[in-house]
C-alpha atoms as an extended CHARMM CRD file, in Angstrom:
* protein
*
        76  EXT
         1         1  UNK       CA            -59.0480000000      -22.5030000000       26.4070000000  PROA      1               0.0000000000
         2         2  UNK       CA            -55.1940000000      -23.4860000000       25.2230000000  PROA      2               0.0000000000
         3         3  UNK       CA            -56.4830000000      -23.7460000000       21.5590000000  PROA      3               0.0000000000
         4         4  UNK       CA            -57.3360000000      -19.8870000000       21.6360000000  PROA      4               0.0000000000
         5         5  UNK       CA            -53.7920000000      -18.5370000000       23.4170000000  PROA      5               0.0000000000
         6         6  UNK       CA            -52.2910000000      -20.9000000000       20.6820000000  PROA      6               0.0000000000
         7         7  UNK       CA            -54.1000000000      -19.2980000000       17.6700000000  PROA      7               0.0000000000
         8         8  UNK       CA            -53.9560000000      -15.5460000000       19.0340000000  PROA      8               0.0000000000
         9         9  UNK       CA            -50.1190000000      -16.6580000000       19.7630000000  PROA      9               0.0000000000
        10        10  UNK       CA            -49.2490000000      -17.8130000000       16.1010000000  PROA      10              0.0000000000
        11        11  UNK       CA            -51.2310000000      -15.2580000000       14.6120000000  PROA      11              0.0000000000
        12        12  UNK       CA            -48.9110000000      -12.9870000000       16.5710000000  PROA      12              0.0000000000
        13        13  UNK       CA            -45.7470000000      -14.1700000000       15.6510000000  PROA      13              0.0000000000
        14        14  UNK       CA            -46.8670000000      -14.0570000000       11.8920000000  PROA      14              0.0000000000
        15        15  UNK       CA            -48.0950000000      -10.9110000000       11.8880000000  PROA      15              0.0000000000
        16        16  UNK       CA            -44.5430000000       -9.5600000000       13.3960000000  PROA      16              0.0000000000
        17        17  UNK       CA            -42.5840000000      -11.9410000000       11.2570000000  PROA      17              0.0000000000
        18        18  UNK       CA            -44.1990000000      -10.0730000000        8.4710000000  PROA      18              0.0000000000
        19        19  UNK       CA            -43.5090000000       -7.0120000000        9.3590000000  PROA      19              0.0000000000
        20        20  UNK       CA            -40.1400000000       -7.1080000000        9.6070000000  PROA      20              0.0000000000
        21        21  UNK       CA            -39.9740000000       -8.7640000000        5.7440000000  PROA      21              0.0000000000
        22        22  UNK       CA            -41.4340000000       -5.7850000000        4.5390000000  PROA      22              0.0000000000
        23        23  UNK       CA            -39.6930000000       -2.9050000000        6.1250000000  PROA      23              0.0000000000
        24        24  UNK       CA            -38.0650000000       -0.6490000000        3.8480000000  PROA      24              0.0000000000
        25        25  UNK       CA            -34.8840000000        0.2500000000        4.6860000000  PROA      25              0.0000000000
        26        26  UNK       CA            -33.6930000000        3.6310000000        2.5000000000  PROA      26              0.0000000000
        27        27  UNK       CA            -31.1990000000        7.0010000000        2.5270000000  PROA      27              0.0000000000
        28        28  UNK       CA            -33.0240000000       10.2450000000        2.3430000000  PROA      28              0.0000000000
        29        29  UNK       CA            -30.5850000000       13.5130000000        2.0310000000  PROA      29              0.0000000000
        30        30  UNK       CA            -31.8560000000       16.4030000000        2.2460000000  PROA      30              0.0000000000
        31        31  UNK       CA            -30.1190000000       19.7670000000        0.0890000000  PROA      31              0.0000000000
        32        32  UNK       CA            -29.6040000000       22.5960000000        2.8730000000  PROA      32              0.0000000000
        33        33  UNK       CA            -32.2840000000       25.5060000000        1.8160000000  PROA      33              0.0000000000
        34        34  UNK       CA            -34.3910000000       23.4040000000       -0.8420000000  PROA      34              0.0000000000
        35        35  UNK       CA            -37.1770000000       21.0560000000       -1.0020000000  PROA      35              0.0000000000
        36        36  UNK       CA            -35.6970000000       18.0810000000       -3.2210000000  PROA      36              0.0000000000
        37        37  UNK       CA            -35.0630000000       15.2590000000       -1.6430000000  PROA      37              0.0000000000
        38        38  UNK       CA            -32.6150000000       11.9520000000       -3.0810000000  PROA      38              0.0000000000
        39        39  UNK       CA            -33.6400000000        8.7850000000       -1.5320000000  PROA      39              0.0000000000
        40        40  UNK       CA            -30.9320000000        5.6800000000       -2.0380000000  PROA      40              0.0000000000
        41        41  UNK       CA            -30.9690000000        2.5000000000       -1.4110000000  PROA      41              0.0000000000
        42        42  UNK       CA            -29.2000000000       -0.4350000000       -0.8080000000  PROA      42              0.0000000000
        43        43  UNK       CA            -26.3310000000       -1.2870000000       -4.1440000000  PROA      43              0.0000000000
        44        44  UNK       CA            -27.0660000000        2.3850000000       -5.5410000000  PROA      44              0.0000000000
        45        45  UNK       CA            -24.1820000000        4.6680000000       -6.2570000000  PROA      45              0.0000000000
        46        46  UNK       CA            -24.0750000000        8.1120000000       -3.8130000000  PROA      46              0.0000000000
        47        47  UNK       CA            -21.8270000000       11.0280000000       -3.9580000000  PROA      47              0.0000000000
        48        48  UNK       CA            -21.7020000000       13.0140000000       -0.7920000000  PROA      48              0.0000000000
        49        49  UNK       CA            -19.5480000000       16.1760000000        1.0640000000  PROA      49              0.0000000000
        50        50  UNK       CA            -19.7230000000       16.3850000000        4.9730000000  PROA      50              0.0000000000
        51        51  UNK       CA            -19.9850000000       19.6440000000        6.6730000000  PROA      51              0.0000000000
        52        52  UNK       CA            -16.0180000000       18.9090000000        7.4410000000  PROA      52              0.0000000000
        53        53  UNK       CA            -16.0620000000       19.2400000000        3.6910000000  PROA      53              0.0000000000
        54        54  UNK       CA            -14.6500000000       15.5760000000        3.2400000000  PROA      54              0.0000000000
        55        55  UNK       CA            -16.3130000000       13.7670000000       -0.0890000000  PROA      55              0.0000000000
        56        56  UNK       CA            -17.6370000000       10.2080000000        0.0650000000  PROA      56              0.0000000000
        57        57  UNK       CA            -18.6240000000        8.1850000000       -2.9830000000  PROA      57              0.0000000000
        58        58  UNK       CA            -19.1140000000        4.8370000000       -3.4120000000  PROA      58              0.0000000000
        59        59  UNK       CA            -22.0960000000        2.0420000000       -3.2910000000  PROA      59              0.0000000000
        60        60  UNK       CA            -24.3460000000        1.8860000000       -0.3580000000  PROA      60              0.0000000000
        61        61  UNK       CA            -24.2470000000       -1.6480000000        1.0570000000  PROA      61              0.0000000000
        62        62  UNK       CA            -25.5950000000       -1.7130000000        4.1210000000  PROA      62              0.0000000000
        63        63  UNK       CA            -28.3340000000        0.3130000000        5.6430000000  PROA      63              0.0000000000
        64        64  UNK       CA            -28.8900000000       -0.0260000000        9.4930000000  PROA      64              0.0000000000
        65        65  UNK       CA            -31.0670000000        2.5660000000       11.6580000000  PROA      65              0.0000000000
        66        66  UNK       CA            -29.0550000000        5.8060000000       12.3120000000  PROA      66              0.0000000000
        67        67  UNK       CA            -25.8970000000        4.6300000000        9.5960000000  PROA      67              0.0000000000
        68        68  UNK       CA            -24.9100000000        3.0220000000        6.1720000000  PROA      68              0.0000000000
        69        69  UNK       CA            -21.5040000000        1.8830000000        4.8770000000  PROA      69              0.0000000000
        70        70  UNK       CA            -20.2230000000        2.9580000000        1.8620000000  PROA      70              0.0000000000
        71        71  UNK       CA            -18.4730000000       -0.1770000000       -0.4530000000  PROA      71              0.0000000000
        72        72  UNK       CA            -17.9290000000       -2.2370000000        3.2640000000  PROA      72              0.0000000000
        73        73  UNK       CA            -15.6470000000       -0.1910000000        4.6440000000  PROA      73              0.0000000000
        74        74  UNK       CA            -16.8790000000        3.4140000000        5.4700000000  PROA      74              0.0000000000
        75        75  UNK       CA            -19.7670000000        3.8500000000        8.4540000000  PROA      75              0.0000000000
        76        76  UNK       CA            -21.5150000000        7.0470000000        7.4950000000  PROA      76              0.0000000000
């Protein structure tokens, strides 16, 4: 019985462990009133203007959940 929670538990953590190594983590902005869509990732270059009409530029190099930074220093 302890040989089959041991398999069904290591099979488990490898299938989550896995997972998480293959998440994609990526920047889609939108345009306001068209379709196209620019999708960045991590160490690309990205120009942007906030609705406070403030400009950002710089490399992404971090992307978390709901933010990325822009060159270390910026949280967008």
């Amino acid at each position: 019985m302890k040989p089959k929670y041991f398999i069904l538990i290591s099979l488990l953590i490898f299938f989550i462990g896995t997972q998480v190594l293959f998440s994609q983590k990526m920047i889609i902005v939108e345009r306001p009133g068209t379709v196209k869509n620019y999708k960045y990732k991590k160490g690309d270059k990205i120009f942007l203007e906030t609705i406070n009409k403030k400009r950002l530029h710089g490399r992404v190099s971090q992307i978390s959940d709901s933010s990325f930074y822009l060159n270390n220093k910026f949280e967008v």
